[in-house]
C-alpha positions as CSV (number, residue, x, y, z in Angstrom):
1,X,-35.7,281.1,6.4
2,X,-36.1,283.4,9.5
3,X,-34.6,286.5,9.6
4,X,-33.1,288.3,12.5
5,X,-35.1,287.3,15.4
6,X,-33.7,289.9,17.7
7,X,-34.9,292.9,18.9
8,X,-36.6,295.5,16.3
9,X,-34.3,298.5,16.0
10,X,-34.8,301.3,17.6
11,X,-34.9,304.8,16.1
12,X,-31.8,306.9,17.1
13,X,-32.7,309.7,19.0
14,X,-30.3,312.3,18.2
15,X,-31.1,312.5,14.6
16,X,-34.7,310.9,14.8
17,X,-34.4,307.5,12.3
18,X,-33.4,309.8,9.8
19,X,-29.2,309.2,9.7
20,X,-28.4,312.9,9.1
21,X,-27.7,315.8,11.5
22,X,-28.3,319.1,10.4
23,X,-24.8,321.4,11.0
24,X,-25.3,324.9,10.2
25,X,-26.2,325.0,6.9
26,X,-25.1,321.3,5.6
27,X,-26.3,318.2,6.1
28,X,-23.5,315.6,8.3
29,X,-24.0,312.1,9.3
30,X,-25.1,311.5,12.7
31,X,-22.4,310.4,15.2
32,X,-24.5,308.4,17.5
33,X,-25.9,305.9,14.7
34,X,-23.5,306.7,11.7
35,X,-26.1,307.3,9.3
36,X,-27.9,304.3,9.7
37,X,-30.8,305.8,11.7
38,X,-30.8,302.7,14.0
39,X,-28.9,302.1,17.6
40,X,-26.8,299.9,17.6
């Protein structure tokens, strides 16, 4: 069984591969990606 043979994903920039975006003083989920951490 082969798995996704596309492209590796590629870290989202805005919140660097991490999925959160820091707001102040809480933690939100980034818009770009929605908290995956991955483009799209």
């Amino acid at each position: 069984m082969q798995k996704n043979a596309g492209k590796p994903k590629q870290k989202c920039s805005n919140c660097e591969g991490k999925g959160l975006v820091k707001k102040g003083d809480k933690k939100v989920k980034c818009q770009r990606c929605g908290g995956t951490g991955f483009k799209s």
